[in-house]
LUMKEGU-133093 format. One record per residue (C-alpha): chain; x, y, z. Coordinates in pm, whole numbers, m for minus. Layout:
<marses>
MARSE unit      u      v      w
MARSE    A      X      Y      Z
...
</marses>
This chain:
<marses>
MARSE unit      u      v      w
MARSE    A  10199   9364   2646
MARSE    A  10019   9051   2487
MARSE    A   9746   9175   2212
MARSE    A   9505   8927   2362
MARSE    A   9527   9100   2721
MARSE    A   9271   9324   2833
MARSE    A   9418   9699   2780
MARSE    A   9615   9844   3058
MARSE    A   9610  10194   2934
MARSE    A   9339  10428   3059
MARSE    A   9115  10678   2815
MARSE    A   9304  10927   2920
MARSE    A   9628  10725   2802
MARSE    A   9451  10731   2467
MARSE    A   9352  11117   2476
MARSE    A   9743  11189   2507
MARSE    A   9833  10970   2165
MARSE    A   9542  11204   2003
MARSE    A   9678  11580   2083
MARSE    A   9480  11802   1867
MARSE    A   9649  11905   1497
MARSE    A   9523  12191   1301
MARSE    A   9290  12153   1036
MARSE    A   9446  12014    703
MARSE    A   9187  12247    597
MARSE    A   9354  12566    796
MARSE    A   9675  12506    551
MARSE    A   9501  12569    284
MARSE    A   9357  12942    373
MARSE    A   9513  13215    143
MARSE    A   9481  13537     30
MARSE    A   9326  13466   m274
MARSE    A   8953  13482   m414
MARSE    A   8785  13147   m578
MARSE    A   8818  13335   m861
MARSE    A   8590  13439  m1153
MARSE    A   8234  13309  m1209
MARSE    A   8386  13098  m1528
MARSE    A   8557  12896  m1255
MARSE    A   8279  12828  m1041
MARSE    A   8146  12435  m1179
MARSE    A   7845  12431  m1402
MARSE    A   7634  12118  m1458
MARSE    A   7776  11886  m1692
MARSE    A   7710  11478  m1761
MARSE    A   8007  11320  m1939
MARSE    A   7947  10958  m2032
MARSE    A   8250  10689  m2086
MARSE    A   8239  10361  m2232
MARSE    A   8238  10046  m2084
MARSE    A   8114   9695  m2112
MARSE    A   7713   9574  m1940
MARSE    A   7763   9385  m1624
MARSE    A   7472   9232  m1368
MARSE    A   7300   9454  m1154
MARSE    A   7228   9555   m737
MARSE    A   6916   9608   m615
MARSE    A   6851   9974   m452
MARSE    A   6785   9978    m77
MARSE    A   6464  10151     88
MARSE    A   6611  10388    387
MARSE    A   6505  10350    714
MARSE    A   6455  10669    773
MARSE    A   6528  11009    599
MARSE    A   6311  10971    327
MARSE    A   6327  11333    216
MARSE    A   6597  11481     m1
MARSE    A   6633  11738     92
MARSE    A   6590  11715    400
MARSE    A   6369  12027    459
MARSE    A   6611  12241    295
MARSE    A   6527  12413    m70
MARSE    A   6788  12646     47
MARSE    A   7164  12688    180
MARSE    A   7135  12552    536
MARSE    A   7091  12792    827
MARSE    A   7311  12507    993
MARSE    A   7609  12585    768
MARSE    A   7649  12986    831
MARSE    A   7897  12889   1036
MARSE    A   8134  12746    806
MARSE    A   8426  12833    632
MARSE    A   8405  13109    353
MARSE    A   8501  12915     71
MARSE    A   8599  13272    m55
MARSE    A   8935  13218    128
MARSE    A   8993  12867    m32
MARSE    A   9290  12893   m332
MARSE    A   9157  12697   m607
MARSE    A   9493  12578   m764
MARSE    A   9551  12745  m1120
MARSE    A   9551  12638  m1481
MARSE    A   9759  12553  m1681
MARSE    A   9938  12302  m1467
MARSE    A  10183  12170  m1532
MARSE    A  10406  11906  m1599
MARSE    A  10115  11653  m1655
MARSE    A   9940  11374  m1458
MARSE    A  10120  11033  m1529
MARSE    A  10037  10686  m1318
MARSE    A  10389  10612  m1323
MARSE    A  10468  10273  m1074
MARSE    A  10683  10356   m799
MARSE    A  10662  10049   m542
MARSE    A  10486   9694   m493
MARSE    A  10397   9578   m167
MARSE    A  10295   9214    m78
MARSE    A   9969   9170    104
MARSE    A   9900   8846     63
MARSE    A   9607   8677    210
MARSE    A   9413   9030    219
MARSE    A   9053   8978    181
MARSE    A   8837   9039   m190
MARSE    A   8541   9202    m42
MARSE    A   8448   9520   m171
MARSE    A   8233   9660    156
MARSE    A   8545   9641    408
MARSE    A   8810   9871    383
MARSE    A   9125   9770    441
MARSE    A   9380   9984    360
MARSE    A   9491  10361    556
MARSE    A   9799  10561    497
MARSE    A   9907  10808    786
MARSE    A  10018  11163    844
MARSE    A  10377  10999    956
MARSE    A  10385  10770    636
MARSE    A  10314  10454    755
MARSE    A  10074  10236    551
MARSE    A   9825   9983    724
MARSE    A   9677   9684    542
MARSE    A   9441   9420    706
MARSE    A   9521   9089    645
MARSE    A   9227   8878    752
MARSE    A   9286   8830   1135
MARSE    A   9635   9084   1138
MARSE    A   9741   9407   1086
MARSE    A  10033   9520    917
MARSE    A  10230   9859    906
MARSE    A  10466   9940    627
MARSE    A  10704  10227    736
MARSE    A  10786  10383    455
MARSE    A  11099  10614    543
MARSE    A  11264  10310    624
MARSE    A  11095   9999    496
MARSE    A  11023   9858    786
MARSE    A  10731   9637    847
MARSE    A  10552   9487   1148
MARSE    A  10257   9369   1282
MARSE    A  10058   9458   1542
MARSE    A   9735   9240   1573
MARSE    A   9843   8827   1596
MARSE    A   9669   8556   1731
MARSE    A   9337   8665   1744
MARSE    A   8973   8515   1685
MARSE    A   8788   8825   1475
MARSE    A   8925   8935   1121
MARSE    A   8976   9305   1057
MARSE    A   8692   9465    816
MARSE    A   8857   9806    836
MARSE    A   9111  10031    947
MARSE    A   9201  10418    995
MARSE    A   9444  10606   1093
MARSE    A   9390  10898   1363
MARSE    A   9414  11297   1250
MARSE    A   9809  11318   1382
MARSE    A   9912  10921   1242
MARSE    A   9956  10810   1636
MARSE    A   9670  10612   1650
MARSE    A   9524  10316   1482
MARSE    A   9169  10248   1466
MARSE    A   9036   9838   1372
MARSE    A   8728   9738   1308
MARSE    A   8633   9380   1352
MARSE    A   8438   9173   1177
MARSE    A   8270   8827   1337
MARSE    A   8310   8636   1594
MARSE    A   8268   8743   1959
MARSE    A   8461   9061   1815
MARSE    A   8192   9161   1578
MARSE    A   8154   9533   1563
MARSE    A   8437   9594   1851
MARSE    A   8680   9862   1789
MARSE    A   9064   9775   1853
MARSE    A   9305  10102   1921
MARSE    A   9660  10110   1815
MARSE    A   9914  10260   1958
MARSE    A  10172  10283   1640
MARSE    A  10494  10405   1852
MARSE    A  10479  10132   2096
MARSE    A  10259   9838   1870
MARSE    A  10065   9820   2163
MARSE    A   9664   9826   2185
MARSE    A   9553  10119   2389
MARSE    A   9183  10015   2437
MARSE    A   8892   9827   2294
MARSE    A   8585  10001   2197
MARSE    A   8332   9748   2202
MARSE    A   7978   9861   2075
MARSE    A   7729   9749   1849
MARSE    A   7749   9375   1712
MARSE    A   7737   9397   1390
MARSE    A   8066   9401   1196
MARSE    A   8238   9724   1141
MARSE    A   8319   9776    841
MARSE    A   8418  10151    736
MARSE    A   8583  10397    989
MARSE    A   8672  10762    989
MARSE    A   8828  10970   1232
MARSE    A   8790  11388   1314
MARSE    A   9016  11433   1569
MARSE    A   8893  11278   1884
MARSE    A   8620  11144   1774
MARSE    A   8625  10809   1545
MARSE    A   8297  10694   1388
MARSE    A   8247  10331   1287
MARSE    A   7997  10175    994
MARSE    A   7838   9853   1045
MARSE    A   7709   9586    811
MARSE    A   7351   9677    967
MARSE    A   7356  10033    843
MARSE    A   7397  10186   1250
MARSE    A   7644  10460   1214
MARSE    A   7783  10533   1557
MARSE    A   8032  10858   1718
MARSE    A   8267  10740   1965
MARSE    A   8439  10981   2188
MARSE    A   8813  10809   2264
MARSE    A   8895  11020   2542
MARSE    A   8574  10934   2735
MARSE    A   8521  10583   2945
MARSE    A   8166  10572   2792
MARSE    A   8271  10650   2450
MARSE    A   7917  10640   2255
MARSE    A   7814  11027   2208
MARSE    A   7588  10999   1892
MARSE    A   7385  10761   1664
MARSE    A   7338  10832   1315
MARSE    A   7033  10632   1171
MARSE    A   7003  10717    819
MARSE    A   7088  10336    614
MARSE    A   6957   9999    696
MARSE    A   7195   9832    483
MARSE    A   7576   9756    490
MARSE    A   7759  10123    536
MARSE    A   8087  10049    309
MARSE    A   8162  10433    259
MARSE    A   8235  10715    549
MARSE    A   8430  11000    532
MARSE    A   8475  11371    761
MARSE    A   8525  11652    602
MARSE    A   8874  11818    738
MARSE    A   8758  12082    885
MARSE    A   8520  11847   1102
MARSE    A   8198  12000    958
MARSE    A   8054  11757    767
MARSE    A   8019  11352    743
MARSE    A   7920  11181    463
MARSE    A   7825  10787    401
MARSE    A   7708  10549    175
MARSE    A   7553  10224    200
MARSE    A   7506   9890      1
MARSE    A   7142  10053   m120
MARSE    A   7289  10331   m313
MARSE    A   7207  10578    m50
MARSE    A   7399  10883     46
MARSE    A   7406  11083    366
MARSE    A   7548  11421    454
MARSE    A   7561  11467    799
MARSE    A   7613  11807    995
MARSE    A   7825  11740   1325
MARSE    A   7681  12075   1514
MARSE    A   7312  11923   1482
MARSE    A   7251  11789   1815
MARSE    A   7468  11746   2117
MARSE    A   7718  11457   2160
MARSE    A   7638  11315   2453
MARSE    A   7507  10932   2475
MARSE    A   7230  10837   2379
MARSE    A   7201  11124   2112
MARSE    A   7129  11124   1757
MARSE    A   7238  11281   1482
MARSE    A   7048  11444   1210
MARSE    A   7091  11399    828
MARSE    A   7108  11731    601
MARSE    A   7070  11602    280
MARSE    A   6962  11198    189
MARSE    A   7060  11159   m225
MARSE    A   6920  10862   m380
MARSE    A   7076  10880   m730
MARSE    A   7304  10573   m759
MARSE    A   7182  10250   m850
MARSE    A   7428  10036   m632
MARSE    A   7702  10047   m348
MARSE    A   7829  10362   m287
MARSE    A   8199  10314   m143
MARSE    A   8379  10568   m319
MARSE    A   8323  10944   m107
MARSE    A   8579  11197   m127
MARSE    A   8531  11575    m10
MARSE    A   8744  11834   m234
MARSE    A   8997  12023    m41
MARSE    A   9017  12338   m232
MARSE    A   8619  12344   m279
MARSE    A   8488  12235     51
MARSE    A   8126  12218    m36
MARSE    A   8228  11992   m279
MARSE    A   8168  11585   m277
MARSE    A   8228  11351   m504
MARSE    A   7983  10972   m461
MARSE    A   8107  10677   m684
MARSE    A   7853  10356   m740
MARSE    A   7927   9991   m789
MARSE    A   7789   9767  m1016
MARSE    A   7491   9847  m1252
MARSE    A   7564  10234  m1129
MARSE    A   7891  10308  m1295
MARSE    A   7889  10714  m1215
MARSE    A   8024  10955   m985
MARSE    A   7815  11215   m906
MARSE    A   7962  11583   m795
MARSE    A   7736  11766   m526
MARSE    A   7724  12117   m377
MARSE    A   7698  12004     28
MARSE    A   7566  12385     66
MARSE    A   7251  12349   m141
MARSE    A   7224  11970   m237
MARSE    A   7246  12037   m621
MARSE    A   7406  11788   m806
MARSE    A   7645  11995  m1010
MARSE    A   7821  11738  m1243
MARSE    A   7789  11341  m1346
MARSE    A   8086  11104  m1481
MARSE    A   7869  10812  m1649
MARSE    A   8141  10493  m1684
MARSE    A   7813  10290  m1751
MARSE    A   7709   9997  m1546
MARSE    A   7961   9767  m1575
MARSE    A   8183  10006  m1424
MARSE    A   8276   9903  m1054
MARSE    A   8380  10242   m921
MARSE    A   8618  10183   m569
MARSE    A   8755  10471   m473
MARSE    A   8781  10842   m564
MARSE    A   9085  11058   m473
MARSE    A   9130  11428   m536
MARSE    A   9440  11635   m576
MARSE    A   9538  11883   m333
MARSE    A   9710  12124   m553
MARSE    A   9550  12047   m860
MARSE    A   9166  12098  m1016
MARSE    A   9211  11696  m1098
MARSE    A   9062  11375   m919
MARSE    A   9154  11024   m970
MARSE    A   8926  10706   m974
MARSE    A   8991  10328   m909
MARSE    A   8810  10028  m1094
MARSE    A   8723   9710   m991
MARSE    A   8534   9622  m1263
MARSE    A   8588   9557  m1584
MARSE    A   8968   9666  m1630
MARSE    A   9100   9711  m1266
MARSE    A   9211  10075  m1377
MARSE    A   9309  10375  m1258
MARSE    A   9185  10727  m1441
MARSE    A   9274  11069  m1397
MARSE    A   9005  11355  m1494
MARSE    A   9030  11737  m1509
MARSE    A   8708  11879  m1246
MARSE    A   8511  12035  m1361
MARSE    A   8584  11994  m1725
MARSE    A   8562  11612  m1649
MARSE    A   8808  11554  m1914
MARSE    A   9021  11237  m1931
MARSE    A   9352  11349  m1860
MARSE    A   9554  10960  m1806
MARSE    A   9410  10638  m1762
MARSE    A   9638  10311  m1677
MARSE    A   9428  10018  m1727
MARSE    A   9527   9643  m1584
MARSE    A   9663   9842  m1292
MARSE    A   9641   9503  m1055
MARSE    A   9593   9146  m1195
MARSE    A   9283   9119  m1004
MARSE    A   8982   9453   m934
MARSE    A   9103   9750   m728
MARSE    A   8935   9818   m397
MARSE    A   9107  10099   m191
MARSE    A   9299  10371   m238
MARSE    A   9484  10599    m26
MARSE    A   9663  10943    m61
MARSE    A  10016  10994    107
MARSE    A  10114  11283    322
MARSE    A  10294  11435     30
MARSE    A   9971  11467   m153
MARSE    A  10173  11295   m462
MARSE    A  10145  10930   m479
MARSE    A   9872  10685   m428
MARSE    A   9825  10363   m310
MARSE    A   9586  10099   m407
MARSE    A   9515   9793   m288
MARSE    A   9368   9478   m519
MARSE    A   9240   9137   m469
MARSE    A   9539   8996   m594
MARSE    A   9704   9096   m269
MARSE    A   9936   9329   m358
MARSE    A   9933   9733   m286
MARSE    A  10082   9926   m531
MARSE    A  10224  10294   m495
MARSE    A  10195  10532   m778
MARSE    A  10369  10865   m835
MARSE    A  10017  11065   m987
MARSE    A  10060  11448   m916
MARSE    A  10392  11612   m996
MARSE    A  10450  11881   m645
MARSE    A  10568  12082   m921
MARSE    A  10248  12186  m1072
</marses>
């Protein structure tokens, strides 16, 4: 089938390719206790050095203006969640150390330098994705084989992201008469499965949780799209009016969280409100402590209350907060001419990893919730970082740079 044809494959083609998987979040349940009160984080603000670069200008939201949002207290709305009581926090001392040791370059060449797309997804099955202006590539890595499955079209891809189970490809497009459509994938056959075509304005973060996929625009709308349905649009989010460059679920489906051009940053609770169209979704807590972008969100998987915001330029932090209550519990201070891109954390270890565009295209790995420097491998990419992803083995990392290469680094020894 031609990629420029309308889609021959019903919703219901789609809903096959996107068979529910259990929670990541399910394999991590144990018998074990989170452990003593020392282990529990206490507040800490840890300042690095780095050199003064220009600033961003902080947004006004367009709505939300409360944080927090009516809550001095642990939500009613999260009862329901997981007892973080069951969660294995991974034990000290662990060993053998974090290294960045380089494993693999791939070429990307003619991938685009703009920090508010994201362009860059690695899958349950191991298959990398990288957006290449108006294409798509896939980099099988059990085999090394590599293909692409978006050619010849008019609208360049502003992000990507990979479904729960790795089947299923979701791009976002950028201008054009494309602007703000969603493309799916079908990564067995390379053939596109459906269009999703909503609002116009570019879309340029994605996230999936499970059958649902929900797209940032460059306007700040924040939109849930049901893949299964032929009316996809269940649910609105309006809580940015500026360009929404970071969006991320929490595994276990519970939470959402984005961040905007402004330095704004949104939790959102999925079981407020009914998706169904025409619906919107209400924000649980609205933080207003960086001073620029915030791209970089990750969600801790053996703490899940736990979220981690990184800032651009002129912010230079990444801020650690408690999801339950809306504390912020720690601050990493890089200073502001720190360009934070991405933040990853380990899986089996109490360590997180952060990506630099600015000033030394780095990579650093800290100790949480020491915040201790554990490894840091500066000049990682002739040009600034921008993305990073984790692979299925929970091991290596890739990141992706403006000088059009992706890199793959061996991080976190399995052995630990």
């Amino acid at each position: 089938m031609a990629l420029n044809d309308s889609p021959k494959h019903t919703p219901g083609a789609l809903t096959k390719k996107l068979e529910e998987t259990t929670s990541t979040l399910a394999n991590l349940l144990l018998d074990t206790n989170l452990g003593s009160q020392s282990q529990r984080d206490t507040p800490h603000s840890i300042v690095c050095p780095f050199y003064h670069h220009p600033s961003l200008n902080n947004e006004s939201p367009h709505v939300c203006t409360s944080e927090p949002n009516s809550h001095s207290h642990p939500s009613p709305l999260l009862d329901d969640l997981l007892d973080e009581s069951l969660v294995s926090i991974p034990k000290e001392p662990q060993t053998p150390a974090a290294s960045i040791e380089l494993e693999q370059v791939l070429e990307a060449n003619g991938i685009v330098n703009d920090y508010y797309w994201n362009l860059i997804s690695w899958s349950s099955s191991n298959v990398i994705a990288v957006a290449v202006k108006k294409d798509v590539q896939l980099r099988r890595l059990e085999d090394g084989g590599m293909f692409s499955i978006r050619k010849d079209q008019s609208s360049s891809v502003s992000s990507v992201d990979f479904s729960n189970d790795g089947n299923v490809l979701a791009a976002g497009l950028d201008g054009g008469d494309g602007a703000g459509t969603v493309e799916m994938y079908d990564i067995e056959t390379q053939s596109l499965l459906r269009k999703i075509q909503g609002c116009r304005s570019p879309a340029t973060s994605l996230s999936w949780n499970k059958q649902i996929v929900t797209v940032g625009h460059y306007n700040g709308r924040i939109v849930h799209y049901d893949v299964r349905l032929g009316k996809p649009q269940v649910m609105e989010l309006r809580g940015h009016n500026r360009i929404v460059c970071g969006l991320e679920w929490r595994s276990d489906g519970g939470l959402l969280t984005s961040g905007c051009d402004g330095g704004v940053v949104n939790i959102w609770d999925s079981r407020s409100g009914t998706f169904v169209p025409g619906s919107r979704g209400e924000v649980l807590w609205t933080k207003r402590d960086h001073n620029a972008a915030v791209k970089a969100l990750a969600w801790c998987p053996w703490k899940p209350s736990l979220l981690a915001s990184g800032g651009g330029l002129s912010d230079g932090t990444i801020q650690f907060w408690d999801t339950n209550t809306g504390e912020r519990l720690n601050k990493l201070d890089f200073s502001s001419s720190a360009q934070v891109t991405s933040v990853q954390w380990s899986t089996h270890r109490t360590e997180f990893l952060t990506t630099f565009g600015h000033p030394n295209h780095g990579i650093v790995v800290h100790g949480y919730p020491s915040l201790e420097q554990l490894v840091e491998k500066q000049d990682a990419h002739d040009q600034r970082i921008l993305w990073s992803a984790l692979s299925p083995s929970k091991d290596v990392i890739c990141t992706g740079g403006a000088d059009g290469v992706l890199k793959l680094w061996k991080v976190w020894p399995t052995g630990g």
